[in-house]
C-alpha positions in Angstrom: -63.1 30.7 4.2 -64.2 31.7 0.7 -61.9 32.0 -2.0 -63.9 35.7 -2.8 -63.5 36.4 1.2 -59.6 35.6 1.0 -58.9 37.7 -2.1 -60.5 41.0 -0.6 -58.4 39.9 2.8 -55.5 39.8 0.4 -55.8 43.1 -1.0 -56.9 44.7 2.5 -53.4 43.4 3.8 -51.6 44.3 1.3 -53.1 47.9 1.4 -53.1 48.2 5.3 -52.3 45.3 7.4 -53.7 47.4 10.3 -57.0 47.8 9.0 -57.6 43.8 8.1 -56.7 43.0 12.0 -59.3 45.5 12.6 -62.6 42.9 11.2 -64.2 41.0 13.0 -64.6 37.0 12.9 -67.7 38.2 10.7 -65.7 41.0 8.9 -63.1 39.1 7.6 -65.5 36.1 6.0 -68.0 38.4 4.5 -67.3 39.4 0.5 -69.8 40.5 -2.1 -70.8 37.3 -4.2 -68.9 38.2 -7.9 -69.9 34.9 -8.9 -73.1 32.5 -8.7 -76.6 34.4 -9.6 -75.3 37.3 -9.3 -72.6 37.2 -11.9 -74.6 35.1 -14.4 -77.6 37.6 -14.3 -75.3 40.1 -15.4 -73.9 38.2 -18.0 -77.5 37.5 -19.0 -78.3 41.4 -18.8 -79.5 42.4 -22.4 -80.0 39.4 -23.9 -83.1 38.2 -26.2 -84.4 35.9 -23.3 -83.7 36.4 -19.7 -84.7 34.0 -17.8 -82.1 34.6 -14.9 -83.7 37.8 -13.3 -86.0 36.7 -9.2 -88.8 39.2 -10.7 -91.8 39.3 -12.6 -91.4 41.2 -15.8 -93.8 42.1 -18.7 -94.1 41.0 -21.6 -92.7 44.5 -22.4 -89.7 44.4 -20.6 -90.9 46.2 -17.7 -91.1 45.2 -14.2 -94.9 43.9 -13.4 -96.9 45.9 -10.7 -100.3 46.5 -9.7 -102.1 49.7 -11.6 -103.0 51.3 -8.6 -99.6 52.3 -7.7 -99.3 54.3 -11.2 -101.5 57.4 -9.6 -99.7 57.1 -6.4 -96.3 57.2 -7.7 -94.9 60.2 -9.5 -91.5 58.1 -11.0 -90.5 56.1 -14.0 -91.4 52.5 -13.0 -87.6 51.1 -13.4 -86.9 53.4 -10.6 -89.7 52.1 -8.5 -90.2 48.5 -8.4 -87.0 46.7 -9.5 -84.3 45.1 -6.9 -82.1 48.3 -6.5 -78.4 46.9 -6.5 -77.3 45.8 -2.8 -74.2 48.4 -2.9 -77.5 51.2 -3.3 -78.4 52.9 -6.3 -75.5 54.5 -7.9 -76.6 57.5 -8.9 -77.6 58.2 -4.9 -74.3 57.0 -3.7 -72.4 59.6 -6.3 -75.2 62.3 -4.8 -74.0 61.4 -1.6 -70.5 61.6 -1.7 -70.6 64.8 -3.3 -72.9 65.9 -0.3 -70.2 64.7 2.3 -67.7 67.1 0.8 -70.1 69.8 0.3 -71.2 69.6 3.8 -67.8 69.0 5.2 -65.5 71.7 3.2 -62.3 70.6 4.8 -62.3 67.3 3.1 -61.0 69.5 0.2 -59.9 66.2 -2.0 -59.2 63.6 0.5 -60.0 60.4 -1.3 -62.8 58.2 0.8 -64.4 55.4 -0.1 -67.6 55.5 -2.0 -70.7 55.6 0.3 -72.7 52.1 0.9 -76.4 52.7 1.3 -78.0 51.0 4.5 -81.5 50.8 5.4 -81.4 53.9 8.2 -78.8 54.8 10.8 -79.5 51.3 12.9 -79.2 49.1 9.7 -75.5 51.4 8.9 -74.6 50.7 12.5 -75.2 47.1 12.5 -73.3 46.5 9.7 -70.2 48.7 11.1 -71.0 46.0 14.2 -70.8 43.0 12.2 -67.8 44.0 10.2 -66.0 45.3 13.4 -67.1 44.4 16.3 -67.2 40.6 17.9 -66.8 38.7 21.0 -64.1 39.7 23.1 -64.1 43.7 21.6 -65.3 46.4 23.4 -67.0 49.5 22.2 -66.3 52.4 24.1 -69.4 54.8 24.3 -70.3 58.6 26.2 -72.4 57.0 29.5 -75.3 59.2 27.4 -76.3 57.0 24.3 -78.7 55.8 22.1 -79.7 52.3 23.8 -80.5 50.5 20.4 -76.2 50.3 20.7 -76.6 47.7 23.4 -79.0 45.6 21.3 -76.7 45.6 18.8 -73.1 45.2 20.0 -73.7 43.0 22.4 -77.0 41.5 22.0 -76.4 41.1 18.4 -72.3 40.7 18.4 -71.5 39.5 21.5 -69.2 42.4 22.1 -68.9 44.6 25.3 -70.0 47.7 25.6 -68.0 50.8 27.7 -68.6 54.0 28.7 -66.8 56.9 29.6 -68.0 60.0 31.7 -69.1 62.5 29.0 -69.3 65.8 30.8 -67.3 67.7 32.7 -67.8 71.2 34.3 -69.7 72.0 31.2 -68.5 70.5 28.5 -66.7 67.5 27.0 -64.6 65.4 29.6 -61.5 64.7 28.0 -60.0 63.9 30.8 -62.2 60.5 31.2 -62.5 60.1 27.5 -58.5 59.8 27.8 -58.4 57.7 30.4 -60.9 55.0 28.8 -58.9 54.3 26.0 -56.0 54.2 28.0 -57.9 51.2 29.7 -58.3 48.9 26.5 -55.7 46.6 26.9 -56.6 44.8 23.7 -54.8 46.1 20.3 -58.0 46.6 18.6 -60.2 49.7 20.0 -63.8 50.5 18.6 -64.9 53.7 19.0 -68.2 55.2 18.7 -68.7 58.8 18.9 -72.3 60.4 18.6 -72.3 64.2 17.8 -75.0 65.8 18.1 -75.3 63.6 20.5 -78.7 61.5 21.7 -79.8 62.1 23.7 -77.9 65.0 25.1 -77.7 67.2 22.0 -74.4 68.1 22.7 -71.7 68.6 20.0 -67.9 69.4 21.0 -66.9 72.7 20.6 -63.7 73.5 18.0 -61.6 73.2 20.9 -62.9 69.8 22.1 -62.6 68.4 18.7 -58.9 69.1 18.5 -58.5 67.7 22.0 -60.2 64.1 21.2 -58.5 63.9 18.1 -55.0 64.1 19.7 -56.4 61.5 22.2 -57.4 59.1 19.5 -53.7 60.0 17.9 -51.8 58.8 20.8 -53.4 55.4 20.8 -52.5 55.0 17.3 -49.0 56.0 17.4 -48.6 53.7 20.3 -49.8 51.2 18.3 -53.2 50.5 18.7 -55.7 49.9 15.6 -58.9 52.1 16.0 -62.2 51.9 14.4 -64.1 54.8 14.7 -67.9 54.7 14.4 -68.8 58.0 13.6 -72.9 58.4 14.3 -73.6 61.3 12.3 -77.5 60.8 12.2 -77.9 64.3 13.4 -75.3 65.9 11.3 -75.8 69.8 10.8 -78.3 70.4 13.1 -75.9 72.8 15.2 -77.4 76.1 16.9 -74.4 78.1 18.3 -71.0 79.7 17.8 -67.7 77.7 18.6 -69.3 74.0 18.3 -67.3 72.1 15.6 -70.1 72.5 12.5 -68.3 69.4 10.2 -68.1 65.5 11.1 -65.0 65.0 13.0 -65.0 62.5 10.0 -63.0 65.3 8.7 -60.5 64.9 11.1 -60.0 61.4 11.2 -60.0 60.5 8.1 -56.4 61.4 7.2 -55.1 61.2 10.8 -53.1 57.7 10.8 -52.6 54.5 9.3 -54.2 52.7 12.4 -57.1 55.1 12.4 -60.1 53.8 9.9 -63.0 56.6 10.6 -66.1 55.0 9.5 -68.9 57.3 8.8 -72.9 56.6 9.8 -75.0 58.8 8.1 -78.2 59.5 6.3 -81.3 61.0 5.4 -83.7 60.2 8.4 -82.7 63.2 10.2 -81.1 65.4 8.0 -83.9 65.5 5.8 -86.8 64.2 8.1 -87.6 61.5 6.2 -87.7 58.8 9.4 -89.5 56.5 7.2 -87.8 56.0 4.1 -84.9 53.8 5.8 -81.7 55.5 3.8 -78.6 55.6 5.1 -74.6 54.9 4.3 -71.6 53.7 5.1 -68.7 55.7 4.1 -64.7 54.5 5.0 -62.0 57.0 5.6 -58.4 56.5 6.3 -54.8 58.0 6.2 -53.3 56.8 3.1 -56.4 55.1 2.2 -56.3 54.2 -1.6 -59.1 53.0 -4.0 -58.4 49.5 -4.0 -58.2 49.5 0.2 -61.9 50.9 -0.3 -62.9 48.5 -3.0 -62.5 45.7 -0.5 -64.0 47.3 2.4 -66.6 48.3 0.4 -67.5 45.1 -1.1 -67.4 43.9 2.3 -69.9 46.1 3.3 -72.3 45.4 0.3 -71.9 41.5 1.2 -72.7 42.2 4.6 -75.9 44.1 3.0 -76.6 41.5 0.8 -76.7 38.4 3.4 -78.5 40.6 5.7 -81.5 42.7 4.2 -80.7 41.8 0.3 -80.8 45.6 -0.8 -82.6 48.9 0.1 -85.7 50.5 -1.1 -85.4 51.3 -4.7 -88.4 53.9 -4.5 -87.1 55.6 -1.1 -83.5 56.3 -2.8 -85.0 57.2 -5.9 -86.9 60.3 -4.1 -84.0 61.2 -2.4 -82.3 61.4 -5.5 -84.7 63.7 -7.4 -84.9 65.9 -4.2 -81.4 66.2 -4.2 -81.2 67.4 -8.0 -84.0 70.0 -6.8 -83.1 73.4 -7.1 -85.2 74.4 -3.9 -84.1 71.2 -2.0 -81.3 73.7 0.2 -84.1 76.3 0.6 -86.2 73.5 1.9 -83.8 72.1 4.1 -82.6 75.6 5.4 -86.4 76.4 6.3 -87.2 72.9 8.3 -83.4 73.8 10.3 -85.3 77.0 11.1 -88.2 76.0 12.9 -85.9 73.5 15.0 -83.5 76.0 15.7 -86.5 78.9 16.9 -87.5 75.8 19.7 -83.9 75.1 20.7 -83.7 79.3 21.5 -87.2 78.9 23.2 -85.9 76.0 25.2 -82.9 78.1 26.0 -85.0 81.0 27.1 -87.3 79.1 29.4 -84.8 77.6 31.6 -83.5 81.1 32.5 -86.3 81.3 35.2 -84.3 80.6 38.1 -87.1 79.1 40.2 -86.4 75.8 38.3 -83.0 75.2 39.2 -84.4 74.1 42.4 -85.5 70.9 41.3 -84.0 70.5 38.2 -80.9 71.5 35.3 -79.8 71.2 31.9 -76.7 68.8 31.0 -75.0 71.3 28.4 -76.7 71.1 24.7 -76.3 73.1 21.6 -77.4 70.9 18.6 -79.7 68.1 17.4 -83.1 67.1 18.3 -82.7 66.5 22.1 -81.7 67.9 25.7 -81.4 66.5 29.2 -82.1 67.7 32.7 -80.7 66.4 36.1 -82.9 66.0 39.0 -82.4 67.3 42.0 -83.4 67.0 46.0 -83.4 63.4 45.3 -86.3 63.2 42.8 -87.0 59.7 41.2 -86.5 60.0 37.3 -89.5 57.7 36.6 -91.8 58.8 39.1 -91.5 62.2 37.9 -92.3 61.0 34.2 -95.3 58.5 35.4 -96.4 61.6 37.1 -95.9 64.4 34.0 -98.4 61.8 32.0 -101.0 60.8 34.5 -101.1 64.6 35.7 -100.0 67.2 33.3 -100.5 65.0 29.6 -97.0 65.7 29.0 -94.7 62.8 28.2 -90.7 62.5 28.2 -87.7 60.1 28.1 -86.2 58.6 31.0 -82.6 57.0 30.3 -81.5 56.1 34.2 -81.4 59.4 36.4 -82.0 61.7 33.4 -84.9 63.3 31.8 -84.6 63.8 28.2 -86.8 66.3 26.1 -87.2 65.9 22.8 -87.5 69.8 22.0 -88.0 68.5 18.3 -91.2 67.1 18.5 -92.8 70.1 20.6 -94.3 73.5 18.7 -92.5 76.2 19.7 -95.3 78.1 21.5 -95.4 75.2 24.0 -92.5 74.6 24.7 -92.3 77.1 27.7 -96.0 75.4 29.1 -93.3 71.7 28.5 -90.7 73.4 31.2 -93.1 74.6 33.7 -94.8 71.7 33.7 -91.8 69.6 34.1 -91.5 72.1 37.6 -94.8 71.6 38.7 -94.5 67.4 38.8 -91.1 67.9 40.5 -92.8 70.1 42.8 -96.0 68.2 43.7 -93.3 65.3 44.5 -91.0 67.1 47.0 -93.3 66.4 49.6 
């Protein structure tokens, strides 16, 4: 193991034992390179001659590009086209963290760790997976989930993945949620939790909240060491009263010393930018102090950097000036809006109780998605291969559900999406 790897493990341990037995293999021999070309390029920074920097640079000092990016391009070129730092930009990052605790008041001044950008939610996730999660772990999941997880905890880590029921006569099953962790018989647990959740759109109410948060509490206190993968890349994007509006990031991040909430979050969703590939890593734990989070974050940054090098220097540099915009919440508030007016027209449609004959909705209040159970013994697949070929409508199958992305669908169709969803089931109960 490298010396650089065995110092952070040092200072992890001596910060919180629990949280260095919660790495991976991978976790634990990953560290952010201080020294080699890294550390003499920054030695070299400023000097007369450079000749230490992997870019082309004018004979001005600035980085060389093409011309025809200069009309195309409404930014200074240094925040355009050089490397951005593998750790992310760190004006961005302080952006961020102040955003965190904007959007989740109850954080008051909990100390976290300082955000780690990541190319998107899937890149952030990954990198929670190599640093967490190895052969012989097991990730406990809702049985309704996003199934990139699969290619990247076992496909990509070798670890197992588990699932627990996630409903319940309407709303979160506890009861199985308990019972699952109560299953793991190894002392590490890694957690994932998805709220709003994809592709239900379901977030726990208040109540529910409180309830998995004592669950997770009793593992800890009976010893186990949890790492909690919070998937927050629909965060905000609530539509009713009672369901929990902040990350249960909140909650978990003071709740126990064997507790290490780990948030996944970003822009993609929360401010539809799908292609700019922005998203972070942010470490919270009971306790936690700034040299715990120093480690874990140049962990993270290592695991960046021998991965994808860094992230888009132009993407995080328009995030950044739409965050300093003084219409940027106005925005925001306006594009929540229209999402919300086709979750209540969603709502609306399925009170027509013809369609409960061959279909219903699995409980959703949030996000960008809903399901619908079949019924009379209608084929999932058939009934989506039929919506295409004979209404030009298309859906999501994931197994025996049908998920809509109300999201992606005007508002003044949405009805004309539901009834058309009756009709295949109808032309194939025959």
């Amino acid at each position: 193991m490298d010396a650089q790897a065995l110092s952070l493990n040092n200072i992890i341990e001596k910060q919180n034992p629990a949280v260095l037995d919660m790495l991976s293999y991978k976790g634990k021999n990953i560290f952010f390179p201080k020294l080699g070309i890294l550390s003499q390029s920054a030695q070299a920074k400023g000097k007369d001659i450079n000749a230490t920097i992997g870019e082309a640079i004018e004979d001005n000092g600035t980085s060389m590009h093409l011309p025809e990016f200069d009309a195309l391009i409404n930014l200074p070129g240094n925040n355009v086209f050089p490397y951005a730092p593998s750790f992310g930009k760190p004006e961005l990052r302080d952006l961020w963290k102040q955003l965190i605790h904007t959007k989740n008041p109850s954080l008051k001044d909990i100390i976290i760790s300082h955000p780690i950008a990541t190319c998107g939610l899937t890149h952030g996730i990954s990198i929670a997976g190599y640093l967490f999660a190895g052969e012989g772990d097991t990730v406990i999941l809702s049985d309704l989930y996003w199934e990139n997880y699969n290619l990247i905890f076992e496909n990509a880590y070798k670890a197992k993945v588990d699932t627990f029921q996630l409903f319940k006569d309407g709303g979160f099953n506890v009861d199985a949620f308990s019972q699952k962790l109560n299953e793991v018989k190894q002392e590490k647990i890694v957690l994932l939790l998805n709220f709003p959740n994809n592709p239900s759109g379901y977030t726990p109410l208040t109540l529910e909240i409180e309830l998995i948060v004592n669950e997770i509490k009793k593992q800890a206190e009976a010893g186990k060491k949890l790492v909690v993968l919070i998937d927050d890349a629909y965060f905000g994007l609530v539509y009713e009263q009672n369901v929990y509006t902040e990350s249960i990031f909140v909650k978990l991040a003071t709740l126990h010393e064997n507790v290490l909430a780990v948030k996944l979050d970003g822009a993609t969703k929360e401010d539809y930018v799908w292609g700019f590939r922005v998203g972070f890593i942010t470490y919270g734990i009971k306790n936690g102090s700034l040299e715990l989070y120093g480690a874990l974050e140049n962990k993270t940054a290592g695991a960046v950097r021998g991965n994808i090098s860094n992230i888009s220097q132009l993407s995080q540099s328009l995030l950044q000036k739409a965050y300093s915009s003084s219409e940027y919440q106005n925005s925001k508030k306006q594009k929540f809006d229209i999402l919300k007016s086709r979750y209540n027209a969603l709502k609306d449609a399925f009170k027509d109780s013809k369609y409960a004959e061959y279909f219903e909705p699995l409980p959703f209040n949030s996000g960008y998605f809903m399901c619908v159970s079949l019924k009379k013994g209608l084929d999932a697949e058939q009934v989506r291969l039929h919506l295409l070929h004979q209404y030009s409508t298309g859906v999501i199958v994931l197994g025996d559900v049908i998920r809509l992305a109300f999201s992606a669908v005007p508002q003044a169709k949405i009805p004309t999406l539901v009834e058309n969803l009756y009709l295949a089931c109808k032309d194939l109960d025959k």
